[in-house]
C-alpha angles and dihedrals in degrees: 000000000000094000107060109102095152117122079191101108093197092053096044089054094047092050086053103029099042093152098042089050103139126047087236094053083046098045088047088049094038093052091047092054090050094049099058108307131157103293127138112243121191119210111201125162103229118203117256117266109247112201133187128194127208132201120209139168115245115216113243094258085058093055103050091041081053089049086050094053092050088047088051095055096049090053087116097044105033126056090200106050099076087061092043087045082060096050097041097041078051097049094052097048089051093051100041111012093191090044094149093210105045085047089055102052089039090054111022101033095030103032103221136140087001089150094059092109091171095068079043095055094053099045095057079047088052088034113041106157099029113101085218102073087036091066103034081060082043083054100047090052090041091056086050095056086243104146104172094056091039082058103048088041086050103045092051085049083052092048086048092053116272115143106205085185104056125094110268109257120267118238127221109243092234097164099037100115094047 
């Protein structure tokens, strides 16, 4: 393929599709493949999936950082929700000041009191092994224009599993309809 140096698409395809060159000749060819072409088609028996489910009580804090999170997401749907995600965001920080998940939607999503390096500090003490501590503290440093320890904070959220590349999670809009 080296010497393709066209920008023209219908050239290109033509230079590596030679024998598929007209949509008529592709769709023709397209249509005999689905319908039973010359594929390869691998047959495996996969175990069967065994699933567990646990119920467990969530302490008060949880709940109202979990109540924050769904307000969050029906900003756009919901008048009210920006002034419940405040209660409840509130609530949960009052009850439970290193709740991990009250901190990372007020810091991450938000985007308030990112620079407060001490309440960093202690979640990645409470939360160790968790890469969300580990990036609201990359946060915090970054904020500061602290490079060396955004790096380093950001580099141990990374080891403990945070993907900075992949898409962000989508949340089910839950609340929506209310």
């Amino acid at each position: 393929m080296n010497g393709l140096r066209s920008t023209d698409a219908k050239v290109l395809w033509n230079k590596i599709f030679p024998e598929l060159g007209t949509p008529e000749v592709f769709e023709t060819t397209l249509n005999r493949y689905i319908a039973g072409g010359d594929y390869v088609k691998y047959t495996a028996l996969l175990p069967r999936p065994h699933f567990s489910f646990v119920t467990r009580a969530l302490p008060d804090s949880e709940v109202h950082a979990l109540r924050a999170l769904l307000f969050e997401s029906a900003k756009e749907h919901n008048d009210e929700a920006p002034a419940r995600l405040r209660i409840e965001l509130g609530e949960a920080l009052r009850q439970e000041p290193l709740n991990l998940r009250a901190r990372m939607l007020e810091r991450i999503l938000l985007r308030e009191n990112i620079a407060d390096l001490d309440t960093a500090r202690a979640l990645t003490s409470k939360y160790p092994q968790d890469w969300q501590a580990w990036l609201v503290l990359a946060a915090a440093h970054g904020r500061r224009r602290e490079d060396k320890k955004f790096s380093q904070a950001l580099e141990k959220a990374r080891a403990l599993g945070f993907r900075g590349d992949a898409p962000a999670p989508a949340l089910p809009n839950v609340a929506a309809p209310y």
